[in-house]
N, C-alpha and C positions, 0 to 999 in steps of 0.2 A: 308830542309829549311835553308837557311843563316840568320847568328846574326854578329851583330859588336861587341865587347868588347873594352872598353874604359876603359885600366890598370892604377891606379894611385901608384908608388912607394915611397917611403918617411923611409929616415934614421928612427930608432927608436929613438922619444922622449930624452929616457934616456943615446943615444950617442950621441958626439960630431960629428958636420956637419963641416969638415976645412970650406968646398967653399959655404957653408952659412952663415959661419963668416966671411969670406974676403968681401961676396957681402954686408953681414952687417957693415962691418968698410968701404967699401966705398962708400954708402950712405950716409952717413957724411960729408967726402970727396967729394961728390958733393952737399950738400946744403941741402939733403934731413932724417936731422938727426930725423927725426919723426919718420923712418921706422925702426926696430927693429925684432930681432930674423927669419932675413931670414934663410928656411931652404928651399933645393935644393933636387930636385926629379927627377924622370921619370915618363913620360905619354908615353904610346904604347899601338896602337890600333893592333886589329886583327877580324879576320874575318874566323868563325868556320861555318863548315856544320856539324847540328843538327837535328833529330828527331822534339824536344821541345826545349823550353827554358831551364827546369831543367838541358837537357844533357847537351846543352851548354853551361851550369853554372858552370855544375860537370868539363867538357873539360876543361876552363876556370881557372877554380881553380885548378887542376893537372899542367896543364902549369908554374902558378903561385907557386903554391909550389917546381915544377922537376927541373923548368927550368929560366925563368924569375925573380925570387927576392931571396935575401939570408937572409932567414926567422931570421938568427942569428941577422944581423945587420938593414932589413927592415921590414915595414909592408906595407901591398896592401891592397886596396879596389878597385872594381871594379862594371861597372854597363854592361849590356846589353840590344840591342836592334834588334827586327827583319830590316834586310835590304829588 
């Protein structure tokens, strides 16, 4: 059975984002100083052949840990669905 995973990535919290502070000072810069504390991510999708859901949650999450994010500096959530 095939699944889609939809990876979301995101600086940790408690580090500094440079290029979500620059989109943040220039929303200002263009008029729109209501917007506040842009932080910048990744979104990647893939697409695993699985048994079940579980496996391709466990596949998923291996990826994500091996390969995909730098657990030092981000964190990920992710969802899946069968295709």
């Amino acid at each position: 059975m095939k699944f889609r995973a939809e990876i979301d990535v995101m600086p940790l919290k408690a580090l500094l984002d440079p290029q979500g502070k620059t989109v943040t000072a220039s929303m200002k810069n263009i008029g729109l100083a209501e917007i506040d504390n842009v932080r910048i991510g990744k979104h990647i999708t893939l697409e695993v052949e699985a048994a079940d859901e579980a496996t391709a949650t466990d596949k998923v999450e291996e990826a994500c840990k091996k390969l995909l994010t730098n657990q030092i500096m981000e964190s990920y959530e992710f969802r899946i669905s069968a295709l």
